[in-house]
C-alpha positions in Angstrom: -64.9 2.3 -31.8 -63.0 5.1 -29.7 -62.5 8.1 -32.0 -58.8 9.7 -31.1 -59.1 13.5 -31.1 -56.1 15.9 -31.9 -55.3 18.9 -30.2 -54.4 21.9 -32.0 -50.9 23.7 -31.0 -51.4 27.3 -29.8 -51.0 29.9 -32.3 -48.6 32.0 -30.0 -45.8 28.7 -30.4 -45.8 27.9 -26.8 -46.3 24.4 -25.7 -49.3 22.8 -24.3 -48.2 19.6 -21.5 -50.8 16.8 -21.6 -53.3 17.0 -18.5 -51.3 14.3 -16.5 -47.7 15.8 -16.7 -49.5 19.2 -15.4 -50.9 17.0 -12.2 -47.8 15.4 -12.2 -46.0 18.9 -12.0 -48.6 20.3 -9.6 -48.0 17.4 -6.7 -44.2 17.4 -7.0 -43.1 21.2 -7.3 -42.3 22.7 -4.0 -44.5 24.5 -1.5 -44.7 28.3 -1.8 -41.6 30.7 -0.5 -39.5 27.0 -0.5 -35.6 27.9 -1.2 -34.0 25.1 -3.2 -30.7 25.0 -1.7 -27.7 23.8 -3.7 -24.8 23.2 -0.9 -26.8 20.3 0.8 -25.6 19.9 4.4 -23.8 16.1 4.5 -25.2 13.7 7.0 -24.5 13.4 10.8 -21.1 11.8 10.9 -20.2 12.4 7.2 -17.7 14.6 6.4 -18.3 16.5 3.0 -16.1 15.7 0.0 -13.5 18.6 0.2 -12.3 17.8 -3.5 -9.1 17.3 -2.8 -7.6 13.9 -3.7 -4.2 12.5 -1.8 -2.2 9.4 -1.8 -0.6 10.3 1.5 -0.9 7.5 3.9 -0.7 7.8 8.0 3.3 7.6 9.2 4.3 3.8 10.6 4.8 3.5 14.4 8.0 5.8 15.8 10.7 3.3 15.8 12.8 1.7 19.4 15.9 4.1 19.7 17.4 1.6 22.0 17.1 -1.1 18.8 20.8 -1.9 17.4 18.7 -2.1 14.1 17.3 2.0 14.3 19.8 5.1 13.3 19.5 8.4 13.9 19.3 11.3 11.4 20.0 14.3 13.5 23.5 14.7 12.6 22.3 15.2 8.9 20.8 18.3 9.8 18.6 17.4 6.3 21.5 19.2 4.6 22.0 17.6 1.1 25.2 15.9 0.8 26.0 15.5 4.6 27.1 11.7 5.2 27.3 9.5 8.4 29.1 5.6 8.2 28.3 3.1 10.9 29.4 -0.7 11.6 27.5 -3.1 14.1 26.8 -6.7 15.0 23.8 -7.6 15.6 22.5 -10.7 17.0 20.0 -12.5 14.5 16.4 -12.9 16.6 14.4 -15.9 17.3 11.4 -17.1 16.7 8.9 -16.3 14.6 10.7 -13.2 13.4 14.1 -15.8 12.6 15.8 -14.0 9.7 15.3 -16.6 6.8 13.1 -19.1 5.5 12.4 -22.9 6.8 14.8 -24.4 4.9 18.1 -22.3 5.6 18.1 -19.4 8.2 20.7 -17.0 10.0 21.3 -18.9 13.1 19.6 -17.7 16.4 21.6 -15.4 18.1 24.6 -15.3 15.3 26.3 -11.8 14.6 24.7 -10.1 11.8 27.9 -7.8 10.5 25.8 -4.5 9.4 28.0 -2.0 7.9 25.8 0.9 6.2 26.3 4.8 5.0 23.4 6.8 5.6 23.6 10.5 3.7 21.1 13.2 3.4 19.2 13.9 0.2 16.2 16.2 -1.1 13.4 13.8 -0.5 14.9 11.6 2.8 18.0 9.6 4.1 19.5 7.4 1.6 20.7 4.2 3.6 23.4 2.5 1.3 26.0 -0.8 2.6 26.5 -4.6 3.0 25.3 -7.1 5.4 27.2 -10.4 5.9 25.6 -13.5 8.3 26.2 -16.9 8.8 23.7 -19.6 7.5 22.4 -23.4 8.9 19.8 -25.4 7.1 19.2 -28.5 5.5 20.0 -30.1 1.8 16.7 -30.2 0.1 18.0 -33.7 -1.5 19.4 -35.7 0.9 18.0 -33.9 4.4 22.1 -33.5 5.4 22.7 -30.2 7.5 24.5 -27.3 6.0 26.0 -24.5 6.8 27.0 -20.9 4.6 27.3 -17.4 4.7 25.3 -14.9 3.1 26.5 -11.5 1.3 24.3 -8.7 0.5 23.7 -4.7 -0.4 21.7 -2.1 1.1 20.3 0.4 -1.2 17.1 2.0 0.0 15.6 5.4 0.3 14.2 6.6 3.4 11.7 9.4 2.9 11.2 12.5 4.8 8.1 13.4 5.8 5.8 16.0 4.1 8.3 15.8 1.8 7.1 15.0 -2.3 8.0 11.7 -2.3 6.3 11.1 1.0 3.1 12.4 -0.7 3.5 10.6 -3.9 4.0 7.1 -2.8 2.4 4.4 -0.4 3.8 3.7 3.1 4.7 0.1 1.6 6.4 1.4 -1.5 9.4 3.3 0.6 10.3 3.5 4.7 10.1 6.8 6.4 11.9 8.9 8.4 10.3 9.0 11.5 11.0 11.4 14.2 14.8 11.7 13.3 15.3 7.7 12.6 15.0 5.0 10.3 15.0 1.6 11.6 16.6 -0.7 8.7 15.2 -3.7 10.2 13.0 -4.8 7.3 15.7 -4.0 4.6 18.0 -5.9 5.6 15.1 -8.7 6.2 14.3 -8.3 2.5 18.0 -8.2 1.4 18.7 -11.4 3.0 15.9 -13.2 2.7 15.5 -13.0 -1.4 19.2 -13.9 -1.8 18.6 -17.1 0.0 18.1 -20.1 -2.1 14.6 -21.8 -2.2 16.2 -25.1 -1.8 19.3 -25.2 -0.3 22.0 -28.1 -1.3 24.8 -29.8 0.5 26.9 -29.7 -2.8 25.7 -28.7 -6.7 26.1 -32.6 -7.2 24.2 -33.9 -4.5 22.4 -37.4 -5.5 20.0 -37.1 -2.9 18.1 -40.4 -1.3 17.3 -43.4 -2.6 13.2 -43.0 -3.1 12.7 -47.0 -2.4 14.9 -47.1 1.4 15.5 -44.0 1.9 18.9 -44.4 1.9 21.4 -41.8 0.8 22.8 -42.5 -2.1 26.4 -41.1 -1.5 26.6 -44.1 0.7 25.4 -47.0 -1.1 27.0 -49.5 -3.4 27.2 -48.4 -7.2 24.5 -51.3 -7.9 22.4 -50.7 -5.1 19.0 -51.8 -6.4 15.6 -52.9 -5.2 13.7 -55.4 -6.9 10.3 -54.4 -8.7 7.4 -56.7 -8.7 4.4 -56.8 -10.7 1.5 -56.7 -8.0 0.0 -59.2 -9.9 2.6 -61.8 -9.3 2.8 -61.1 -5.7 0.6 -63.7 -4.5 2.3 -66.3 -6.9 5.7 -65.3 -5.1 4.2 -65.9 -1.6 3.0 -69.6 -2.2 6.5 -70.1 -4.0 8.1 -69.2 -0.6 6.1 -71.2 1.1 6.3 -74.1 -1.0 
């Protein structure tokens, strides 16, 4: 039977580390005149953490001048309460970038009336006004093409940069002022496309088609009908024709 001996504790109250933490302690200290040095140097291509944390995100791209939808700031001078009104048409564009959705859309090429206020605050341009556009599309009931007109406001803060708000919000939460112009583009996008309805109608009381023909049913006969069979009878029904 192993007989377990216990060490006495110095008298001096120090205390005595088992033989295999003082190897362990031995192989891992460091080599003689060694430095320990608390600032380590970051690795190639790392950048050390400076501490400092920011939300501020890189400026978008500097907007077209020559674009009917891009203003410019400069006669603001950034003075608080200085004011500028302008009125345009624009054509609607084409394509992929066709103001609307699938269903009802500003026409290609139709005059977009733009009429918008843009005054100088603290923290940016504030772009205020109305946009009115012609609509085309198709009833969601009975496939029939519409047309309409669409009505909306402009209220949208344009920040400058450096500025507070610039630093305290994302590039997607507000638009910038970018080299003396804000491009309103995308506003009026938004504007226009969340007042359009999801499923456009001909009229509020629009029947629709008839699921069986396809037919609308504005144009059938009050007791249009089709008759329902039981497919269980349907073979019974072909020998009676026969017959």
């Amino acid at each position: 039977m192993p007989v377990i001996t216990a060490r006495s504790a110095p008298t001096d109250g120090s205390a005595v580390a088992s033989p295999r933490i003082q190897v362990m302690r031995r192989c891992c200290a460091p080599p003689t005149g060694f430095r320990r040095n608390r600032h380590r140097r970051p690795a190639t291509g790392r950048p050390a953490y400076s501490g400092h944390v920011t939300t501020h995100h890189p400026h978008p791209a500097h907007p077209d001048p020559g674009s009917p939808w891009v203003f410019t700031t400069r006669e603001l001078g950034r003075r608080p309460g200085n004011m500028r009104a302008y009125s345009r048409r624009i054509p609607a564009p084409a394509g992929p970038a066709h103001l609307g959705l699938e269903t009802i859309a500003v026409p290609e090429g139709a005059p977009i009336e733009l009429d918008v206020r843009l005054e100088s605050v603290t923290e940016g341009v504030y772009v205020s006004g109305t946009v009115h556009a012609p609509l085309s599309g198709e009833c969601a009931r009975c496939l029939d093409a519409l047309s309409d007109e669409v009505d909306v406001e402009l209220s949208e803060l344009f920040a400058y940069p450096d500025s507070v708000t610039d630093e305290t919000t994302d590039a997607d939460e507000l638009p910038r002022v970018v080299g003396e112009l804000v491009d309103v583009e995308q506003i009026v996008r938004d504007a226009v496309v969340l007042a359009l309805p999801l499923a456009p109608l001909c009229r509020d009381d629009c029947p629709g088609l008839c699921p069986d023909c396809g037919e609308k049913w504005a144009d059938l006969a009050p007791d249009h009908g089709h008759e329902t069979l039981d497919p269980r009878w349907a073979a019974l029904k072909g020998r009676r024709s026969a017959d």
